[in-house]
N, C-alpha and C positions, 0 to 999 in steps of 0.2 A: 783491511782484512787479510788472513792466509789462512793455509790452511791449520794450525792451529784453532781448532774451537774457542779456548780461552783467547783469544783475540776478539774474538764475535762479539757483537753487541748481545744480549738478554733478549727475548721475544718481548717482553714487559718493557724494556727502552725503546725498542722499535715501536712499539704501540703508542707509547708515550709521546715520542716524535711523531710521528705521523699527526697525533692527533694535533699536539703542538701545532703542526703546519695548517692543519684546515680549519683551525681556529685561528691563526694568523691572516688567513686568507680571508677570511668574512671579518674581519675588524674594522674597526675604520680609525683607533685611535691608536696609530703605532710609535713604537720607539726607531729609532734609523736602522737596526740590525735587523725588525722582522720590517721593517720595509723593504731591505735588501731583499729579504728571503722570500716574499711576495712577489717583488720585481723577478728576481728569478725565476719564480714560478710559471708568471705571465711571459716573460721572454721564451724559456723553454718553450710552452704550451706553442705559442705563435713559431717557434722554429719548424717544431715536429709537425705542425700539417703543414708547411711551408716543404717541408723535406717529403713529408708523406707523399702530398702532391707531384713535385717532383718525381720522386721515383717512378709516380705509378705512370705520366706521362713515356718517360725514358724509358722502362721497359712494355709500354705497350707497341710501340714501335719496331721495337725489335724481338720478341714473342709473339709467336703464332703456333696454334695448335696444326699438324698434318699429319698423315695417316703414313705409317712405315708401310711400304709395300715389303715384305717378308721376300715373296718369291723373288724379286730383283734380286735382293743383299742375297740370295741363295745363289744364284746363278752366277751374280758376280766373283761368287768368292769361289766357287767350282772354276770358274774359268782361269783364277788366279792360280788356283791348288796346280789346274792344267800345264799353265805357263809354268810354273817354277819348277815343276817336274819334268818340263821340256829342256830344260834349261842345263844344264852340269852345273853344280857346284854353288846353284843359287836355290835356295830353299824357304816358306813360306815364312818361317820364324824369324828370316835376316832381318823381316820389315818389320 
């Protein structure tokens, strides 16, 4: 696909495929193409919570919700403003 529309499949073939496939899928008497496309299907399916999984392990470990303290970041950044204005020639925006 790009972005030319006249590349696009028809809303009417996509429907057509789709259904193609979930009739492929409850069959049981296939020819070796939609057994491919079966297998593929089941392969995919088994990846994606294989991968779902995954994820959700590897980012719970490392996300945690915590509460910004405001006043801290305010005071620190006051202190900064302080400092760089103390300073000659070094000003907040260098960093």
């Amino acid at each position: 696909m790009g972005s030319n529309p006249q590349n696009r499949p028809t809303a009417e073939y996509v429907y057509s495929k789709i259904n193609q496939w979930k009739t492929i899928l409850v069959s049981e008497n296939l020819t070796d193409e939609e057994l491919d496309i079966k297998k593929k299907f089941i392969d995919s399916d088994r990846i994606i919570k294989q991968t779902t999984l995954k994820s959700l392990s590897i980012f719970q470990n490392k996300y945690c919700s915590a509460l910004i303290d405001v006043p801290k970041i305010i005071e620190r950044l006051k202190v900064s403003t302080k400092v760089s204005h103390s300073i000659p020639g070094v000003y907040l925006n260098d960093y």
